[in-house]
C-alpha positions in Angstrom: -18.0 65.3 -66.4 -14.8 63.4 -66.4 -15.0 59.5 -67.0 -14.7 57.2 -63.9 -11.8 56.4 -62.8 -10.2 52.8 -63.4 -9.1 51.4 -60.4 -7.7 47.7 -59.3 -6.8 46.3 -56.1 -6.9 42.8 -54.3 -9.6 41.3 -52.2 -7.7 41.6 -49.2 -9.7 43.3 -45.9 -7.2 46.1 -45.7 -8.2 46.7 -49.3 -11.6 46.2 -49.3 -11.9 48.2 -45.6 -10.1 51.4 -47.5 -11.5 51.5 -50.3 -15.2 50.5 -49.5 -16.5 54.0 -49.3 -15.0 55.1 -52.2 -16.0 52.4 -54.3 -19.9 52.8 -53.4 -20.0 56.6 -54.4 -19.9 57.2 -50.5 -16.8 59.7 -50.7 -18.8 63.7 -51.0 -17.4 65.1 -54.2 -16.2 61.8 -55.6 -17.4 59.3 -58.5 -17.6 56.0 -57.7 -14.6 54.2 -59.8 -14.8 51.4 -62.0 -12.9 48.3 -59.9 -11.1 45.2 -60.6 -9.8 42.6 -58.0 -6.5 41.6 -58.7 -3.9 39.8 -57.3 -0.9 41.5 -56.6 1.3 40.1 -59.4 -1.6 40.4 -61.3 -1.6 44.0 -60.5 2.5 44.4 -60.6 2.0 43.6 -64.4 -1.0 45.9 -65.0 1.0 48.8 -63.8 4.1 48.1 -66.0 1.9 47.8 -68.6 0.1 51.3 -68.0 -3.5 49.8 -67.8 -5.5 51.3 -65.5 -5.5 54.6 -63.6 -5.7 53.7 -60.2 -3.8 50.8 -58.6 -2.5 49.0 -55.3 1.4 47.8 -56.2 4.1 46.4 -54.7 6.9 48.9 -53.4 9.2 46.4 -55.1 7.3 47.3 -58.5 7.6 51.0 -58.2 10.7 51.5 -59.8 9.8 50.5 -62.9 6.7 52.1 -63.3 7.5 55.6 -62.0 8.0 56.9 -65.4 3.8 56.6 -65.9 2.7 56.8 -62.5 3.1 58.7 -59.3 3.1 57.3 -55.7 -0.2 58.4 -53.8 0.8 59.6 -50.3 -2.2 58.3 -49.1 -4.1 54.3 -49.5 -1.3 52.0 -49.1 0.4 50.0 -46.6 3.1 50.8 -44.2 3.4 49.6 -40.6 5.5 47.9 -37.8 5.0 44.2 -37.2 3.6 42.9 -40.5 6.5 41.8 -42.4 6.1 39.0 -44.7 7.4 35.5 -43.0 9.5 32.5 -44.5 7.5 29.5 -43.3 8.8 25.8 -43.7 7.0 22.6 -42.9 9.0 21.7 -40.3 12.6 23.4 -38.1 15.0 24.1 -40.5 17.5 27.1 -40.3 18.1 29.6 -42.7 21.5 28.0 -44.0 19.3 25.0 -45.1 17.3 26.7 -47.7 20.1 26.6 -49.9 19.4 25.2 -52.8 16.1 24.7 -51.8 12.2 25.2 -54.0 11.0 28.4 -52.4 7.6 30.1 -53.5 6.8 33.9 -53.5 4.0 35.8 -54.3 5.4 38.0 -56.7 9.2 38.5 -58.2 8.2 42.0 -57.8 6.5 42.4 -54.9 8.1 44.5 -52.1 7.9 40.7 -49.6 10.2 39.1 -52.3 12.5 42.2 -52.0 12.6 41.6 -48.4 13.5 38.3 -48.7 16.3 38.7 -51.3 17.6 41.7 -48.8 17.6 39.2 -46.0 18.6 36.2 -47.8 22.0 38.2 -49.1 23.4 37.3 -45.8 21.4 34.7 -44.2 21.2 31.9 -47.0 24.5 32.9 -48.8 24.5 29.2 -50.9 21.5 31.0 -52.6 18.2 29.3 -53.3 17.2 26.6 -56.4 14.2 27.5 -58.0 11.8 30.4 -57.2 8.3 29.2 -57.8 5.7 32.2 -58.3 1.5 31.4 -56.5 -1.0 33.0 -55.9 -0.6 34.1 -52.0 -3.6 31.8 -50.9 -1.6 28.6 -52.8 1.4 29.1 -50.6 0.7 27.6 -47.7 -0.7 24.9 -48.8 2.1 23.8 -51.3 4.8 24.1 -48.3 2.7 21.8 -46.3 2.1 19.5 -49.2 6.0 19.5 -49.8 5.3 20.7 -53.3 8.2 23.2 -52.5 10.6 23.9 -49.0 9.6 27.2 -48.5 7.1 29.7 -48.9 7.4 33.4 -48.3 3.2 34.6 -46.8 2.1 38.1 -46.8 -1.3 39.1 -45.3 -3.4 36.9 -42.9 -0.9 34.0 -43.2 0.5 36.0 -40.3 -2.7 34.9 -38.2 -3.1 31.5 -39.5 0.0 29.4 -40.8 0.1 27.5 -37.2 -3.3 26.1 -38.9 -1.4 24.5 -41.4 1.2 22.8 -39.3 4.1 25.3 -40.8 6.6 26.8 -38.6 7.8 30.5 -38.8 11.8 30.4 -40.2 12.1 34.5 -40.4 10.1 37.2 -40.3 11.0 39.5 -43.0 9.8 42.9 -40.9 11.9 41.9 -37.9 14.9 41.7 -40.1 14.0 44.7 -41.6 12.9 46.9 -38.7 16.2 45.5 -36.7 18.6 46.8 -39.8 17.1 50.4 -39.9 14.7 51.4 -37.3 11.9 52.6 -40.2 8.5 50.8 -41.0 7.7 47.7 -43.5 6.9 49.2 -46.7 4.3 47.3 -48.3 1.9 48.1 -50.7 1.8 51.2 -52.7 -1.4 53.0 -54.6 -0.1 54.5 -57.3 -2.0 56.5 -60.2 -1.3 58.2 -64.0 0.8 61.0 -63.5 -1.2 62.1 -66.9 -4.3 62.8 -64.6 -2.7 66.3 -63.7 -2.0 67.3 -60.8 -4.9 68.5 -59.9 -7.2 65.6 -60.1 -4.3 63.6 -58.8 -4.3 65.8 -55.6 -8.2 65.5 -55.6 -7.6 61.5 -56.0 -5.5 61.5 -52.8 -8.3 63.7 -50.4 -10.8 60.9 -52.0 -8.5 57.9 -51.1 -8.0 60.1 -47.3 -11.5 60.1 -47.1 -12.8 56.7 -47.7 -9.7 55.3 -44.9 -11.8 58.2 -42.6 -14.9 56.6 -43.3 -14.0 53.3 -42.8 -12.5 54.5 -39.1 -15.4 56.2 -38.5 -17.6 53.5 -39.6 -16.2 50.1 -39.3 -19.5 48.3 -39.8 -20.5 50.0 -42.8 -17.7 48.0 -45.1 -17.9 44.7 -43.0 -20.0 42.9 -45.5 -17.7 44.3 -48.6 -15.0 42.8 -46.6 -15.9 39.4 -46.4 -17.5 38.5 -49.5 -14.2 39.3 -51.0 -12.0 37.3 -48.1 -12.0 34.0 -50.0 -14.0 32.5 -46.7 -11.9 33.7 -44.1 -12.6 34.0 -40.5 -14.0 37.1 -40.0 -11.6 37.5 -36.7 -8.9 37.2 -38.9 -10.1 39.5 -41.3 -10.5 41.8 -38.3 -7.1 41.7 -37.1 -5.8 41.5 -40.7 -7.6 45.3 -41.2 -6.1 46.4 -37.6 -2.5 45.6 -38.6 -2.5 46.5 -42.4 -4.4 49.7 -42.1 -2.9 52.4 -39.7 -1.7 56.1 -39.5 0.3 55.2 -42.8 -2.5 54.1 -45.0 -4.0 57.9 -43.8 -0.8 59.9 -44.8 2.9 58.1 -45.6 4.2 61.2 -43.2 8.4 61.7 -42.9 8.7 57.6 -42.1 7.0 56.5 -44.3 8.8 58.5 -47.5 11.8 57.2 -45.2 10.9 53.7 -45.8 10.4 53.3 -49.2 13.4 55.4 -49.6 15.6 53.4 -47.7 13.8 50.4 -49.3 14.6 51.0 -53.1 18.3 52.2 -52.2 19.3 49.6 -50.6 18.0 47.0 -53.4 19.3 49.6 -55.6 22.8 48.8 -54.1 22.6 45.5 -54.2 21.3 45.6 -57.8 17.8 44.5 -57.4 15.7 47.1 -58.5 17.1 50.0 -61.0 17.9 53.0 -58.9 14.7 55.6 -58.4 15.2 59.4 -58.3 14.3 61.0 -54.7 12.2 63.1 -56.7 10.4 60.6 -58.6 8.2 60.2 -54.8 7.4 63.5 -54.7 3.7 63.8 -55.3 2.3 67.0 -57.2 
């Protein structure tokens, strides 16, 4: 019998909702996997450093660990409407971040790509320092003035307005405006040395658990919020309803599209080393 899988994603509902069924032997066919929560720059730098089988990774992180891993079609985030945001504590425009202390979750991840994308032509004075937190810290520094901006992923969506912050961009907007295709988000990605075969195996496991969470919402509810770092289980709710769609079930012809268009375009502007088309393909 082959050894479990190694597997590490963040304690976010979308991830927890996905992989719930997998992760408690609940997938026919398939052995429970042996899982670490991470956050997302935590995970970025497990990938590079080719630690664990199974992970959730930024887009922005996928050229540089193509090489060892392959892109699942299948787990991930994708959608319309959830771009990451640039919040400030109070009205400022764009120009007026020059200069400026901004935190980011992740140099890697695919939200700070956004934001350099966007910030080539909005902020063209370029910012001061870059200041890497853990998501959750983010908000709470801007409104503490401990930096001028912060760039929020996930549920900051729902609740920044709680923290007295005020939305500067939206980072999906901007992207969705410039070329009509989906956010790409977060990837699962997985050893290309598994072989094809398990890998394709991997992917009708990852399909399955999504199913099962669809069909059974309740069954991962309490999986979900002992790992939301005490968030409202609304939020969580309508965290799970925007992160986890017909992507997360299948990438499909837009959603290879995205991430295309995604790593040429930082490509171009020399933000990521450029990918292969064929380096997506899955076996």
């Amino acid at each position: 019998m082959a050894e479990p899988l190694s597997v590490a994603y963040s304690p976010c509902p979308n991830d927890t909702f996905v992989f719930h069924a997998w992760a408690h032997g609940l997938v026919a066919g398939a052995d429970a996997p042996e899982v670490r929560f991470a956050d997302i720059d935590i995970t970025n730098g497990l990938a590079e450093r080719g630690e664990l089988d199974v992970l959730k990774i930024s887009y922005g992180q996928l050229p540089w660990v193509l090489d060892e891993y392959t892109l699942l079609p299948c787990g991930g985030a994708l959608g319309r409407g959830c771009g990451p945001l640039v919040l400030t504590a109070g009205p400022v425009d764009a120009a007026g971040l020059a200069g400026r202390r901004v935190a980011v979750p992740s140099e890697r991840s695919t939200a700070y790509l956004l934001f350099r994308l966007w910030a080539a032509e909005a902020v063209p004075g370029g910012f001061g320092e870059i200041v890497v937190l853990p998501f959750h810290e983010i908000m709470p520094a801007v409104r503490d003035g401990r930096v001028d901006a912060g760039l929020v992923i996930h549920e900051a969506r729902f609740t920044y307005q709680q923290y007295g912050l005020h939305c500067l961009a939206d980072m999906g907007e901007a992207w969705e405006a410039a070329t009509g295709l989906p956010i790409p988000l977060g990837a699962i990605v997985a050893r290309r040395s598994l072989g094809a075969e398990r890998l394709r195996e991997l992917a009708g496991t990852v399909r399955s658990s999504v199913r099962q969470a669809w069909a059974d919402p309740a069954a991962s509810r309490d999986y979900v919020l002992a790992h939301a770092q005490e968030m409202d289980p609304a939020v969580a709710e309508q965290h799970i309803g925007l992160y986890v769609n017909e992507f997360t079930a299948d990438l499909g012809e837009d959603g290879y599209a995205a991430v295309r268009g995604l790593l040429t375009r930082a490509a171009e502007q020399g933000l990521v080393p450029a990918v292969d088309p064929g380096a997506l393909a899955f076996p």
